[in-house]
C-alpha positions as CSV (number, residue, x, y, z in Angstrom):
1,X,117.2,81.4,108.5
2,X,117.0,82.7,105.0
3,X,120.9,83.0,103.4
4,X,122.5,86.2,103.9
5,X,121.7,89.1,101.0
6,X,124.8,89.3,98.6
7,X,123.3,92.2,95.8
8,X,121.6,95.5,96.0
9,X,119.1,97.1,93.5
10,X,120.1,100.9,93.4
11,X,119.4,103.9,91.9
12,X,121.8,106.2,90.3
13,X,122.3,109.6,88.6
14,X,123.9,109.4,85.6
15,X,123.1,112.8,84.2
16,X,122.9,116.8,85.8
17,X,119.4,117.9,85.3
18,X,118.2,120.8,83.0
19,X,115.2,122.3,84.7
20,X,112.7,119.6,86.0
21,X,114.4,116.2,86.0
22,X,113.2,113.5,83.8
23,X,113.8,109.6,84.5
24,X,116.0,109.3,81.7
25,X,118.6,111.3,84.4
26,X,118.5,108.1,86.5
27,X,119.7,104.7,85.7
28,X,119.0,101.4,88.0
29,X,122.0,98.2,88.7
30,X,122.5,96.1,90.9
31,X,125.8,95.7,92.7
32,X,127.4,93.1,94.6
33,X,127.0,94.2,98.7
34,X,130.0,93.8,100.7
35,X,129.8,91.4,103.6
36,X,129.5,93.2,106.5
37,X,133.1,94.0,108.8
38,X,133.7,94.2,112.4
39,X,130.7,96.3,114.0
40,X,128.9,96.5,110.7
41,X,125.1,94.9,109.8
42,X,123.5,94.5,106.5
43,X,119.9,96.9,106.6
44,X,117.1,96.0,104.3
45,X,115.5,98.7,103.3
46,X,111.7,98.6,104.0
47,X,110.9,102.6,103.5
48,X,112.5,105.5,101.8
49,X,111.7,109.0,101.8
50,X,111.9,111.3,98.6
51,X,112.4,114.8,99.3
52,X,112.3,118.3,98.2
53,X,116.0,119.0,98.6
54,X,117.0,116.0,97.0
55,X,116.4,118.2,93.4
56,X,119.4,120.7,94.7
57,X,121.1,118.0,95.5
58,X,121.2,116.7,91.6
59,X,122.8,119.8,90.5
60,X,126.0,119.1,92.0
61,X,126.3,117.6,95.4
62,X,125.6,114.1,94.2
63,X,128.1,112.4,92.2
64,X,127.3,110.7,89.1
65,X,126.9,107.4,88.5
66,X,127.0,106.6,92.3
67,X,124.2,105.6,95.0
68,X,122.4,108.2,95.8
69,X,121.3,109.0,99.8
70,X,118.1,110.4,101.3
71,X,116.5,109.4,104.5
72,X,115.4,105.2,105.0
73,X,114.3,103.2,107.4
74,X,115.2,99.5,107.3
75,X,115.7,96.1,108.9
76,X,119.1,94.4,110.0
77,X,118.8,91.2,108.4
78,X,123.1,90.1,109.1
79,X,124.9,91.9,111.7
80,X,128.4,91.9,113.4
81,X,127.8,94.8,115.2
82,X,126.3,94.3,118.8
83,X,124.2,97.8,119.0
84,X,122.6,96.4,115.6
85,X,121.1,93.0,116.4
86,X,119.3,91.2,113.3
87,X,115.4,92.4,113.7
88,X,116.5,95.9,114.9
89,X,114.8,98.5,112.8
90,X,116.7,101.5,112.6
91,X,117.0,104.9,110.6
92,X,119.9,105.6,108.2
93,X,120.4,107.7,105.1
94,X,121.4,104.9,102.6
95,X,118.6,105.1,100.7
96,X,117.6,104.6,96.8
97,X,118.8,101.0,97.5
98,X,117.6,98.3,98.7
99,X,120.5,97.1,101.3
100,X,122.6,98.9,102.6
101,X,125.9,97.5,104.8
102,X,126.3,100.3,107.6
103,X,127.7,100.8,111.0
104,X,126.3,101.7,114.4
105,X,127.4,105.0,114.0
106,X,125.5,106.0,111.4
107,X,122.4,104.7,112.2
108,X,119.5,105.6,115.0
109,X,118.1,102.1,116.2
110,X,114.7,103.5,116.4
111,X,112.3,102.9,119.7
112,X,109.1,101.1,118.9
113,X,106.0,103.3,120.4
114,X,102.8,100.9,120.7
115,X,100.3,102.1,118.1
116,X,102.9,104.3,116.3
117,X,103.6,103.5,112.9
118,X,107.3,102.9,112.1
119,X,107.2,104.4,108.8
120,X,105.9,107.7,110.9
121,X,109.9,108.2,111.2
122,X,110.1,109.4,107.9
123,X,107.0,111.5,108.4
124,X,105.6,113.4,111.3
125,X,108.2,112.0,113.8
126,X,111.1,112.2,111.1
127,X,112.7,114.8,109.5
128,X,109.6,116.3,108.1
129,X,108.3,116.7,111.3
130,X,111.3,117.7,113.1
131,X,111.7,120.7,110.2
132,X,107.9,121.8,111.2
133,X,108.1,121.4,114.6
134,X,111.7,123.2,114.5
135,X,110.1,126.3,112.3
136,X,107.3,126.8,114.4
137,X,108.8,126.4,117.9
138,X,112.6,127.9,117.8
139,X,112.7,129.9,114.7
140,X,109.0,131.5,114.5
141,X,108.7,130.9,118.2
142,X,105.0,130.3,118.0
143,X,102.7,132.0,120.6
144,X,99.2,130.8,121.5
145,X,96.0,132.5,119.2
146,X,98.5,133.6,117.0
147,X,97.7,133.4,113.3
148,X,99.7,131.4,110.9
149,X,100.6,131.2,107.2
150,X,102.2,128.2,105.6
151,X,103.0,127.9,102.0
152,X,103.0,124.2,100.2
153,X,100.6,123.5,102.8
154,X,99.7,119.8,101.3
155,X,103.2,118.9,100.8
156,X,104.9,117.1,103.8
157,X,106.3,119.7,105.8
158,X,103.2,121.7,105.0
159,X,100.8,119.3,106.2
160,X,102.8,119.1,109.4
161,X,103.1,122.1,110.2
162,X,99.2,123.2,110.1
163,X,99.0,120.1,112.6
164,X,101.4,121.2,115.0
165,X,100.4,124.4,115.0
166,X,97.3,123.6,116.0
167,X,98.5,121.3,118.9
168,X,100.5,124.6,119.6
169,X,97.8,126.5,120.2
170,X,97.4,128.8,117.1
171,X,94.5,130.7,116.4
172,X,93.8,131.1,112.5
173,X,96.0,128.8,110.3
174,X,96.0,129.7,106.7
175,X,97.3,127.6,104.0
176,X,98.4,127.7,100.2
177,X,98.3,124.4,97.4
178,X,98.5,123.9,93.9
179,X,94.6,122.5,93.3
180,X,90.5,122.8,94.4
181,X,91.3,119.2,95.3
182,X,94.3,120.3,97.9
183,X,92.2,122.8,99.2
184,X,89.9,121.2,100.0
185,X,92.1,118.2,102.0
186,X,93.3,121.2,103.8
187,X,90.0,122.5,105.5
188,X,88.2,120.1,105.5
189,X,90.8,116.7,107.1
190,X,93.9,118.7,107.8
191,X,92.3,121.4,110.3
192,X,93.6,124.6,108.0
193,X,90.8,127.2,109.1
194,X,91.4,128.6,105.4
195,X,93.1,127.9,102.3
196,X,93.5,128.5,98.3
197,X,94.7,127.4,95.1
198,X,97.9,129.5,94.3
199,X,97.5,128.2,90.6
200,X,94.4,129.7,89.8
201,X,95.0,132.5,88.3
202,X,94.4,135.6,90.9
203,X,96.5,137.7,92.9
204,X,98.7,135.5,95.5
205,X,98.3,138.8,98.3
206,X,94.6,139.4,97.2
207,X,93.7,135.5,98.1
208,X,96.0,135.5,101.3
209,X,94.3,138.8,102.5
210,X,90.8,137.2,102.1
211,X,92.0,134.3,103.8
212,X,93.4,136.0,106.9
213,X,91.7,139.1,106.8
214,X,92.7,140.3,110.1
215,X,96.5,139.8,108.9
216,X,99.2,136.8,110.1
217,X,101.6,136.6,112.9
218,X,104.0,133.8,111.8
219,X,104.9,132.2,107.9
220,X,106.3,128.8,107.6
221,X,108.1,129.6,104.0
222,X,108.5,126.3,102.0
223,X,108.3,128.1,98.2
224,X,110.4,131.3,98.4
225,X,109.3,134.1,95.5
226,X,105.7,135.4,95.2
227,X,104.6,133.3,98.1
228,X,107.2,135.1,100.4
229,X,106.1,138.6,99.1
230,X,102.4,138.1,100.0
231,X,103.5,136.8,103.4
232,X,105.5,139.8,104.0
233,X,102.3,142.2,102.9
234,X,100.2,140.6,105.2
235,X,102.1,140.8,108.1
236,X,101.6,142.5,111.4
237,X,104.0,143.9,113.1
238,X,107.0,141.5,114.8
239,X,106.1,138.8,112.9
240,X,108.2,135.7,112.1
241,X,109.3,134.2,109.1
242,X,110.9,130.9,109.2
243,X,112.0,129.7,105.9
244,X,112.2,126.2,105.6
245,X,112.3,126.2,101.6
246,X,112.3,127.1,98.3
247,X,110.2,125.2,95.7
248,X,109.5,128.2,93.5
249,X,113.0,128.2,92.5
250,X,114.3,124.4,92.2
251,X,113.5,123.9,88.8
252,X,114.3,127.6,87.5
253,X,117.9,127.3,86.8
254,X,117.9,130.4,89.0
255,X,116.1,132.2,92.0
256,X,113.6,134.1,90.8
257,X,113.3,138.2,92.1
258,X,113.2,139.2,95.3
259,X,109.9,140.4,97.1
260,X,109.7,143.7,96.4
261,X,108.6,144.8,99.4
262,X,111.6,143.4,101.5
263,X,111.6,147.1,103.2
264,X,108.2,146.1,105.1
265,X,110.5,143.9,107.3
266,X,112.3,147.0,108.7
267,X,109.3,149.2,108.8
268,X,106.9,146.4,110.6
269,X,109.9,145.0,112.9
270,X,109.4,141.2,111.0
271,X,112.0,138.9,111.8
272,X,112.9,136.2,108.5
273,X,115.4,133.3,109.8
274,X,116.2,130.5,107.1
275,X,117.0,127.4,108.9
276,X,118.4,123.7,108.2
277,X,116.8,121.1,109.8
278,X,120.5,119.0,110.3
279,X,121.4,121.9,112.7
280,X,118.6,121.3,115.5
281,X,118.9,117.6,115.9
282,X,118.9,117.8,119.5
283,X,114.9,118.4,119.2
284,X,114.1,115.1,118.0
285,X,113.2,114.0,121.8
286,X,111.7,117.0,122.5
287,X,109.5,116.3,119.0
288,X,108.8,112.7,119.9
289,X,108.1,113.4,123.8
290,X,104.9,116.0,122.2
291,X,103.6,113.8,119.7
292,X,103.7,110.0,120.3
293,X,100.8,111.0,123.0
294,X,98.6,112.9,120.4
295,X,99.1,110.3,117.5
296,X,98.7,107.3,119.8
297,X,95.7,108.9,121.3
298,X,94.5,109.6,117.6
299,X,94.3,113.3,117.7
300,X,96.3,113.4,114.5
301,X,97.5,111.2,112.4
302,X,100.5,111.2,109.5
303,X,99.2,111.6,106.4
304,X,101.3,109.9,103.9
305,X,101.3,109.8,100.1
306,X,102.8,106.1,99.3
307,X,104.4,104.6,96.4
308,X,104.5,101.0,96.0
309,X,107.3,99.0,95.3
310,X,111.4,100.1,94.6
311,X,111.5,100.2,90.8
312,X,108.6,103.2,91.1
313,X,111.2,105.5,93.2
314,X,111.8,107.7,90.7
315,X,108.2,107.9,89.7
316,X,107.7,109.3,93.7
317,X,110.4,111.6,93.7
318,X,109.4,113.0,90.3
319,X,106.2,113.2,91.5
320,X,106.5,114.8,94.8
321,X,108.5,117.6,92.6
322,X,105.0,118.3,90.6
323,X,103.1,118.6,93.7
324,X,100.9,115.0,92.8
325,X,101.7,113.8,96.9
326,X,99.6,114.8,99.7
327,X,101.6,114.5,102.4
328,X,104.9,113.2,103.1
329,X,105.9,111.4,99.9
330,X,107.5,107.9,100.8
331,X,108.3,104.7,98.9
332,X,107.5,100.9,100.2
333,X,110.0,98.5,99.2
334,X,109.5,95.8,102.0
335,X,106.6,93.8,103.6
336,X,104.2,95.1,106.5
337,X,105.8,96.2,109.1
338,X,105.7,93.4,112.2
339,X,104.0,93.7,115.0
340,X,105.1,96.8,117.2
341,X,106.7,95.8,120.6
342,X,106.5,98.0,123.1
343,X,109.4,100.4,124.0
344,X,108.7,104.0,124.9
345,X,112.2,105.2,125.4
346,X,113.7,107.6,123.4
């Protein structure tokens, strides 16, 4: 048995951003860890996710100078906690470490699905998932051959959602990126019927138009601004917005204007509901109880953009902000995950 971990590598913030963060606003250390108390384990981290809202997050909610959190999956490796035996693999949000010391309450001990990745728990069964499957199913309430518009369509949530709403019975499903080379991943692995390059220069409503000519039914909002104003212009009437976030405005230093044709929601009866994720927890069976079949059967599979190795997490998150992931954006700090055993409860 190897001696019990005594240090963490971490990841702080030392600085507020101005604009698009840079990696001099982070600093590494290491730290002594705690020994673990009275129904308390020691986690070593093996995955950690980087996400969009983390860059909000920087602005004020974080506190300099200490560890930063964001969504992680790890292994107990020391434990005094009976719900936590050593081996257990469980979620937590003490990420942008290495180990963590946590408690039963605040972690999931996750089930183990045979031929289900774990790290899929940061991806399509995680909270990227969950936030597609949420927008598509209770806020946009989704009917079948209905057409479908999602915005950052490459990015993790993105790529999700075009999945599930094809298990959901869409019709046309219509997609936006930031590249030819996104596009492309879009039609032609990712099952988009259409998509195009919101960078290149033309008209954001002219390209949406051409890509669903006959109009769209539901918009999975993940960029806010321009993106939000073609959506509204091509919709029918009662369509449904769900707005899971707002890209176009992270890095601004403020939002930019509103659509300008905000009135067409009143005059074509659209519905736009922002949403956080945190608030519909109770749909993570319901998510995993639709899924695990289709990805063990291999009818989809998560698409993940990885980063190797702990000192790079920066780089990933930094990276996911400029649009360079495909997929869910997630960091590998450990070694390949062991053999899955099988479990299929909840």
């Amino acid at each position: 048995m190897s001696a019990p971990v005594r240090t963490t590598r971490l990841i702080t913030q030392r600085r507020r951003p101005r604009g698009m963060p840079v990696p001099e606003d982070f600093a590494g250390t290491e730290l002594p860890l705690v020994a673990p108390a009275e129904g308390q384990a020691v986690v070593e981290n093996l995955w950690l996710s980087v996400d969009p809202y983390m860059r909000e997050a920087m602005d004020a909610e974080w506190e300099l100078g200490a560890p930063l959190e964001g969504r992680s999956i790890g292994r107990v490796v020391e434990s005094r906690s009976v719900g936590l035996p050593v081996g257990a693999l469980v979620f937590h949000r003490e990420g942008w470490r290495t180990h963590a010391v946590v408690s039963e309450a605040e972690v999931r001990v996750l089930p183990r699905y045979e031929g289900v990745a774990t790290e899929s728990f940061l991806g399509l069964l995680g909270g990227t998932g969950l936030t597609a499957y949420v927008a598509l199913t209770r806020i946009a309430r989704l009917r079948a051959g209905e057409a479908v518009y999602v915005s950052a369509a490459a990015g993790g949530v993105g790529t999700a959602a075009g999945r599930l709403a094809r298990l959901l019975g869409a019709g046309r499903i219509v997609g936006s990126a930031g590249s030819p080379a996104k596009v492309r991943l879009l039609t032609e692995e990712l099952g988009y019927d259409a998509a195009f390059d919101h960078r290149a220069g033309l008209s954001l409503s002219g390209q949406l138009a051409r890509a669903a000519p006959d109009g769209i039914d539901v918009y999975i909002d993940n960029v806010g601004g321009d993106h939000l104003e073609a959506a509204i212009g091509a919709m029918r009437e009662d369509g449904r917005i769900a707005w899971c976030g707002a890209i176009a405005q992270y890095n601004a230093g403020c939002a930019p204007a509103a659509p300008r044709n905000l009135f067409d929601l009143v005059e074509k009866s659209i519905r736009l509901e922002g949403f956080l994720v945190s608030r519909h927890r109770d749909a993570q069976a319901e998510l995993e109880e639709f899924l695990v079949p289709h990805l063990r059967s291999g009818r989809i599979t998560d698409r993940l953009s990885v980063t190797e190795g702990f000192e790079r997490t920066v780089d990933a998150f930094l990276g996911m902000l400029r649009g360079e992931n495909t997929g869910k954006a997630v960091v590998r700090l450990g070694p390949a995950d062991p053999e899955p055993v099988s479990d299929d409860t909840p």
